[in-house]
N, C-alpha and C positions, 0 to 999 in steps of 0.2 A: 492451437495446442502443439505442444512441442513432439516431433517422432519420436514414438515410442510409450505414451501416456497410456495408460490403464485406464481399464473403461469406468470406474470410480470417478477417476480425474475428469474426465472427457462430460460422465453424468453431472457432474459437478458445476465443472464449466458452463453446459447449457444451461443448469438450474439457476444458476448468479446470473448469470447472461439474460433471461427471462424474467429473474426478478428485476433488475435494473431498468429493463424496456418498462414492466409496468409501473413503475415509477414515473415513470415517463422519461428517461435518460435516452440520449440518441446512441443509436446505433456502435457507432466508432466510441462512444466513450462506456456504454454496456460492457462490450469486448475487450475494452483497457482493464476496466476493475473486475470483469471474471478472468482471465489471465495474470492478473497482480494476484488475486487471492488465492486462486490455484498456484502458482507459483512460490507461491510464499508458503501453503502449506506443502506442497512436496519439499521444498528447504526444509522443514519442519522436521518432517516425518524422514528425512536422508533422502530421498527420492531425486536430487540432483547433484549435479555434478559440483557445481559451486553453488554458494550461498552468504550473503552479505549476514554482518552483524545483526541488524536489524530483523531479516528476517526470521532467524537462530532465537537472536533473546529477544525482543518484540514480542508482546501479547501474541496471540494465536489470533484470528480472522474473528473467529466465531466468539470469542471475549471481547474482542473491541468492539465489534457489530453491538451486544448485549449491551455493552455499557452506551453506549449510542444511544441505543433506543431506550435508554432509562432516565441518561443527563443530558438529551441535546446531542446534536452534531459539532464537537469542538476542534474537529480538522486536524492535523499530521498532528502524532508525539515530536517533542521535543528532537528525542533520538533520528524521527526522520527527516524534521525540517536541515536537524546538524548535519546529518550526512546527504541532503541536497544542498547545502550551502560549501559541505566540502567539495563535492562533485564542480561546482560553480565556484570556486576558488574565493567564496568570502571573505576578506582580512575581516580579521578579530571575531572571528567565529567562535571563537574559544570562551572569551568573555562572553558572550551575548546570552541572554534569558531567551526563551520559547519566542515572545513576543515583537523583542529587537530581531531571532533569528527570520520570521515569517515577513516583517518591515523589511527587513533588507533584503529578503530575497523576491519579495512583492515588486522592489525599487529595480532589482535587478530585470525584471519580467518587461519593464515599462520599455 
């Protein structure tokens, strides 16, 4: 957790943290998605200093969790595959569907 998080954040984080372990998720990757998820809601809520598009106008944590667990695990929004394909300098990112953008950036991974 980042210096300076409020003990909210900090309860927060262990709680994601513990729920992912019993899932059975390892350790290092528990800690990746309670730190994306606290992180994304302090952007939310103003609580940092900077804050990407996504995490600003992006569903909130606890709405895409809900939708999850009602339709299935459908994997990054659109919004996030495009801006890791911009991150990763994909030509024609701009055309691509969800599906082209996750293909090409799968192809990029290999």
């Amino acid at each position: 957790m980042p210096r300076g998080s409020s003990p909210k954040r900090e309860r927060q984080y262990e709680h994601i943290k513990e729920s992912a372990l019993d899932r059975g998720e390892s350790t290092e990757r528990a800690e990746e998605i309670a730190a994306r998820t606290v992180n994304k809601e302090r952007a939310r809520s103003g609580e940092s200093k900077t804050a990407s598009r996504t995490s600003v106008e992006d569903m909130s944590s606890g709405e895409r969790g809900g939708r999850r667990s009602h339709q299935g695990a459908q994997g990054p929004t659109y919004d996030q595959l495009y801006e890791e394909a911009r991150k990763r300098g994909v030509e024609g990112r701009s055309d691509m569907n969800k599906e082209q953008l996750r293909r090409a950036l799968d192809r990029r991974r290999s």
